[in-house]
Structures are given as structure tokens and as C-alpha cells.
mmCIF file of the C-alpha atoms, coordinates in Angstrom:
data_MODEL
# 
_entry.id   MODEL 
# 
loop_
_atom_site.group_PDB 
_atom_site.id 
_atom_site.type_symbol 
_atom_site.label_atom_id 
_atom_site.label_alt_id 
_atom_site.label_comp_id 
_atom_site.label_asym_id 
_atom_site.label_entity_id 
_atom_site.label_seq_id 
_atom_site.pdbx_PDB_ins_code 
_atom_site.Cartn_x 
_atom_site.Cartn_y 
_atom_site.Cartn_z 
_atom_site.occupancy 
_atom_site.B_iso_or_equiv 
_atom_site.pdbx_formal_charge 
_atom_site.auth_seq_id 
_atom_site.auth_comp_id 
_atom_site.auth_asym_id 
_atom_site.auth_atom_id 
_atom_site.pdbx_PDB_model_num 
ATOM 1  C CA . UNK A 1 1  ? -58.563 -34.799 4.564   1.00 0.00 ? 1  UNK A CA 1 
ATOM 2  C CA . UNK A 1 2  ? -56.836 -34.014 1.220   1.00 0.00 ? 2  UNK A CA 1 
ATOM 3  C CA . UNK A 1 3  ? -57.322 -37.019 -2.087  1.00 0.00 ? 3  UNK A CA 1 
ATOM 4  C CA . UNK A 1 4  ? -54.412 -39.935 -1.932  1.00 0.00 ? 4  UNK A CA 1 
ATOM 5  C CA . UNK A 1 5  ? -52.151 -40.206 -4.150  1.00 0.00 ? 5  UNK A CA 1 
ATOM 6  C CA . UNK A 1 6  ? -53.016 -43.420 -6.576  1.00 0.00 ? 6  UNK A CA 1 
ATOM 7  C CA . UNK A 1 7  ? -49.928 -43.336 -8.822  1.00 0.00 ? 7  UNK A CA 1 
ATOM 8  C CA . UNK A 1 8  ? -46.854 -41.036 -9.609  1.00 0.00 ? 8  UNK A CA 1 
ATOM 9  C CA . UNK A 1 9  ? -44.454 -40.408 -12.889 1.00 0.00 ? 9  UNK A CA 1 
ATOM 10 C CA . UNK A 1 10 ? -41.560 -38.876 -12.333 1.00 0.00 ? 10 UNK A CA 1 
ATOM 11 C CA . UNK A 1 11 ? -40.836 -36.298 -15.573 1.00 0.00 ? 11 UNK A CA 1 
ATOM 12 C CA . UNK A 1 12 ? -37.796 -34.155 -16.677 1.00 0.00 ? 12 UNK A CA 1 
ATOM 13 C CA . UNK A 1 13 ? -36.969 -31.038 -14.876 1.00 0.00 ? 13 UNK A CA 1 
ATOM 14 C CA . UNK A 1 14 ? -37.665 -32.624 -11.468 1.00 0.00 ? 14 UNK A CA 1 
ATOM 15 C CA . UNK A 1 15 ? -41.571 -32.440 -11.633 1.00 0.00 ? 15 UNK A CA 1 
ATOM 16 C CA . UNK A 1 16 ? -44.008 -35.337 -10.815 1.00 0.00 ? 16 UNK A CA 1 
ATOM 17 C CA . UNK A 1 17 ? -47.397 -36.293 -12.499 1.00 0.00 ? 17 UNK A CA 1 
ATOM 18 C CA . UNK A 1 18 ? -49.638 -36.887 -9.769  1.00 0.00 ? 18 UNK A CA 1 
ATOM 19 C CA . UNK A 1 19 ? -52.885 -38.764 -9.820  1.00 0.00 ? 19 UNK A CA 1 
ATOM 20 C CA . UNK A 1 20 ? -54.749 -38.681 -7.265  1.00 0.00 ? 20 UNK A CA 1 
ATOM 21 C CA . UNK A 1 21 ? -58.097 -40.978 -6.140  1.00 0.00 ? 21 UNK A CA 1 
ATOM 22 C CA . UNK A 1 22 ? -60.544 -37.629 -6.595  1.00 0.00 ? 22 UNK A CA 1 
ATOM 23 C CA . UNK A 1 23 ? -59.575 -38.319 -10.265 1.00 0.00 ? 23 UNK A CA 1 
ATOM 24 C CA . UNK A 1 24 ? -57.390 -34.514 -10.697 1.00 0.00 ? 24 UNK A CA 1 
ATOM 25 C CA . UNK A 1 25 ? -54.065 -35.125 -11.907 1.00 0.00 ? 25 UNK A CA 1 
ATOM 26 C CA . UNK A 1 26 ? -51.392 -32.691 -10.761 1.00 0.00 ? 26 UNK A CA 1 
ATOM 27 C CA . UNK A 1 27 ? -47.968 -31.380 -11.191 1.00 0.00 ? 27 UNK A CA 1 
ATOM 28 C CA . UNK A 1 28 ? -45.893 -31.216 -8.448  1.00 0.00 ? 28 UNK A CA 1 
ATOM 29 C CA . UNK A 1 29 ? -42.415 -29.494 -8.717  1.00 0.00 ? 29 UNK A CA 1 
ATOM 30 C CA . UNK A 1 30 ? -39.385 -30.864 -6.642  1.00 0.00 ? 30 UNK A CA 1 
ATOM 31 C CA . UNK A 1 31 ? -37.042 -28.313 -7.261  1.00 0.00 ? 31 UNK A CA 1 
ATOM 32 C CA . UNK A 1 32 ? -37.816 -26.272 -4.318  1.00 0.00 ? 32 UNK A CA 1 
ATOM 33 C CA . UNK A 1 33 ? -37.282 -28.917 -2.026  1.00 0.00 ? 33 UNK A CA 1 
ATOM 34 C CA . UNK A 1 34 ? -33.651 -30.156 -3.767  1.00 0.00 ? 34 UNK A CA 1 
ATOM 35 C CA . UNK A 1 35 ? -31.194 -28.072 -1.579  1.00 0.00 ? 35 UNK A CA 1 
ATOM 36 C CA . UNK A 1 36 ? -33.040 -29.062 1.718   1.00 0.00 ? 36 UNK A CA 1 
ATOM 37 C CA . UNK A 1 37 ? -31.538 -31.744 3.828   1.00 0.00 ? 37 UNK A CA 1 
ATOM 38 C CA . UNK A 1 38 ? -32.030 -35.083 2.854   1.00 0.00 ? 38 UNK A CA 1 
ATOM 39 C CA . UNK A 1 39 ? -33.953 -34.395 -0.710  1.00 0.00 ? 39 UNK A CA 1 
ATOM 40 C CA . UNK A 1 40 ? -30.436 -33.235 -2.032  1.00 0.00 ? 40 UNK A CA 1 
ATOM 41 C CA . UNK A 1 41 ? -30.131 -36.715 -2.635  1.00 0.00 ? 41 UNK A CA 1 
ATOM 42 C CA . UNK A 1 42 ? -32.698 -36.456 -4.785  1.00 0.00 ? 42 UNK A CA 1 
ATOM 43 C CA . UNK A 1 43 ? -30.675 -34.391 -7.414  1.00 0.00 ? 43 UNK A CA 1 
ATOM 44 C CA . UNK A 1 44 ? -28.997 -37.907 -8.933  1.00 0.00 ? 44 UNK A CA 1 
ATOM 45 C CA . UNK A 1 45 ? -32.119 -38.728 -11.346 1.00 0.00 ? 45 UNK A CA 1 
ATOM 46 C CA . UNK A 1 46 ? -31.867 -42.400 -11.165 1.00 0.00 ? 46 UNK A CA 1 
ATOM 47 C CA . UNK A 1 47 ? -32.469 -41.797 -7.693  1.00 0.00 ? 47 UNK A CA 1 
ATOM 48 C CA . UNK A 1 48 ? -35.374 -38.952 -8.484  1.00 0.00 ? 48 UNK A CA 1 
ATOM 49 C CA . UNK A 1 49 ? -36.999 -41.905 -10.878 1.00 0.00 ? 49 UNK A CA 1 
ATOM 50 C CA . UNK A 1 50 ? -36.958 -44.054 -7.844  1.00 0.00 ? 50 UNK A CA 1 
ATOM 51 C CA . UNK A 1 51 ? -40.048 -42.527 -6.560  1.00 0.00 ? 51 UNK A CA 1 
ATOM 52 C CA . UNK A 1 52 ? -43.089 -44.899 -6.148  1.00 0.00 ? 52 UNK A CA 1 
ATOM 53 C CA . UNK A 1 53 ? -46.383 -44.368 -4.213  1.00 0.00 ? 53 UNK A CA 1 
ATOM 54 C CA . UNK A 1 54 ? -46.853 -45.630 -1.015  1.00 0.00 ? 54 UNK A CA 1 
ATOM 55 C CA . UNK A 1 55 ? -49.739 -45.835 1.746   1.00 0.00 ? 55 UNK A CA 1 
ATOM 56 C CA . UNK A 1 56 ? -51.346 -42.829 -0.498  1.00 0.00 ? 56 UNK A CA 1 
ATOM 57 C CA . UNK A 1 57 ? -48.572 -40.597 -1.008  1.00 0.00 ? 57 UNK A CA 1 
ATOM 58 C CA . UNK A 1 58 ? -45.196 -40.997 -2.493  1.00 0.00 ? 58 UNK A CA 1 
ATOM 59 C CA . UNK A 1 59 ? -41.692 -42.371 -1.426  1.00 0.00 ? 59 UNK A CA 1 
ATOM 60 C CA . UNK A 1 60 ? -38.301 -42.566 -2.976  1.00 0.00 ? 60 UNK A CA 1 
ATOM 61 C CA . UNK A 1 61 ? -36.093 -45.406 -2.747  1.00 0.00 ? 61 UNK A CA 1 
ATOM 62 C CA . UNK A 1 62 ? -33.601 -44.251 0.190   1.00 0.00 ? 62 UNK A CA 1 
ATOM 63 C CA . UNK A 1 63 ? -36.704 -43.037 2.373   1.00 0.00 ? 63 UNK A CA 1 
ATOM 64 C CA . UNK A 1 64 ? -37.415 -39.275 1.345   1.00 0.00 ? 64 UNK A CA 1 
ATOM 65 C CA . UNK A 1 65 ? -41.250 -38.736 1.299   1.00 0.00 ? 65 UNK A CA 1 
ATOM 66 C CA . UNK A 1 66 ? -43.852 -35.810 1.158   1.00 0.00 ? 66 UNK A CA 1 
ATOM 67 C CA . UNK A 1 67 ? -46.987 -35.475 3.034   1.00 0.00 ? 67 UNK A CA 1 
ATOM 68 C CA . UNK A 1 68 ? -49.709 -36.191 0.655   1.00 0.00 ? 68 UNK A CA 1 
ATOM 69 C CA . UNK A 1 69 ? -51.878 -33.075 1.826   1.00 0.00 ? 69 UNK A CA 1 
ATOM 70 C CA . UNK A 1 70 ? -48.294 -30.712 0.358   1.00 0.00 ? 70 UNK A CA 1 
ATOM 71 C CA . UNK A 1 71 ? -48.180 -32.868 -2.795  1.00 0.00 ? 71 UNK A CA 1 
ATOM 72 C CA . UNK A 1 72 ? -52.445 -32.259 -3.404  1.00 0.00 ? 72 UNK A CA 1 
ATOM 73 C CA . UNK A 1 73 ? -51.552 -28.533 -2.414  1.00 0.00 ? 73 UNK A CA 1 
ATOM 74 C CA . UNK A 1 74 ? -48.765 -27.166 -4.092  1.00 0.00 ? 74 UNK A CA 1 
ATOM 75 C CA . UNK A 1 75 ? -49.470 -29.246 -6.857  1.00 0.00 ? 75 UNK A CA 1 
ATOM 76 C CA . UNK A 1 76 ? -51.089 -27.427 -10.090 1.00 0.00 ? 76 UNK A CA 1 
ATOM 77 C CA . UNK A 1 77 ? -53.553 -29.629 -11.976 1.00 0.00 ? 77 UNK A CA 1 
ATOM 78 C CA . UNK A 1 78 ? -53.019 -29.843 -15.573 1.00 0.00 ? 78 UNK A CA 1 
ATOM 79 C CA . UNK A 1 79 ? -54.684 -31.809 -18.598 1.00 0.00 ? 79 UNK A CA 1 
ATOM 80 C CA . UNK A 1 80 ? -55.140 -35.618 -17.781 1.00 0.00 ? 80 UNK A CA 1 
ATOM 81 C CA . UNK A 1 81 ? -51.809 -36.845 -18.824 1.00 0.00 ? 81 UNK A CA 1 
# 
């Protein structure tokens, strides 16, 4: 099994700061998912900002979600943020 997510930031240009309960914090880019199904709904930011963790990965307010094993990943880790 992959870390959890612990908390989430949701940044310009569609990409989320990740942190994750190993510690690594990652970058996780959402625009490949945007023109799939219901993540289109997802383009409207205030909707994008939305996104809060939840049972250790992340959720959005109308009920889009990603497994936390594709956020850890497909995420790249970067400088703690």
C-alpha cells in the first residue's frame, strides 16, 4: 500500500500540493484528467479549490475523487512547500 494523503492545496494551473503521511510532498497535475467525464466539472476553479482530503486521499465538493495510490504515483515530489 501506497502513503495517505494528510492534506492537499489546490494551486494555479490546476495542480495540487500533496502531502502525504511518509512525509514527501508532491505535485499532482489535474489537467489531464479535466476533459474526462465528470472532472470537467472541475474546470470552474471555485469548484477545483473545493478539494479537501478525505479517508486518506482527496475529494471535491460535488463528489469527484482520485485513488490515493494515482495521486502518490503520478505525482512528482518537489521541495517541501
Amino acid at each position: 500500500m501506497y502513503p495517505r494523503v494528510e492534506r492537499v492545496k489546490p494551486e494555479k494551473n490546476y495542480t495540487l500540493i500533496i502531502t502525504f503521511n511518509n512525509g514527501e510532498v508532491k505535485s499532482f497535475d489535474v489537467k489531464p484528467y479535466l476533459d474526462i467525464g465528470i472532472f470537467k466539472e472541475l474546470k470552474d476553479l471555485a469548484l477545483f479549490n473545493s478539494v479537501r482530503t478525505c479517508l486518506g486521499s482527496i475529494q471535491w465538493k460535488n463528489g469527484q475523487d482520485l485513488c490515493p495510490d494515482t495521486l502518490y504515483l503520478d505525482s512528482e515530489e518537489i521541495e517541501h512547500h
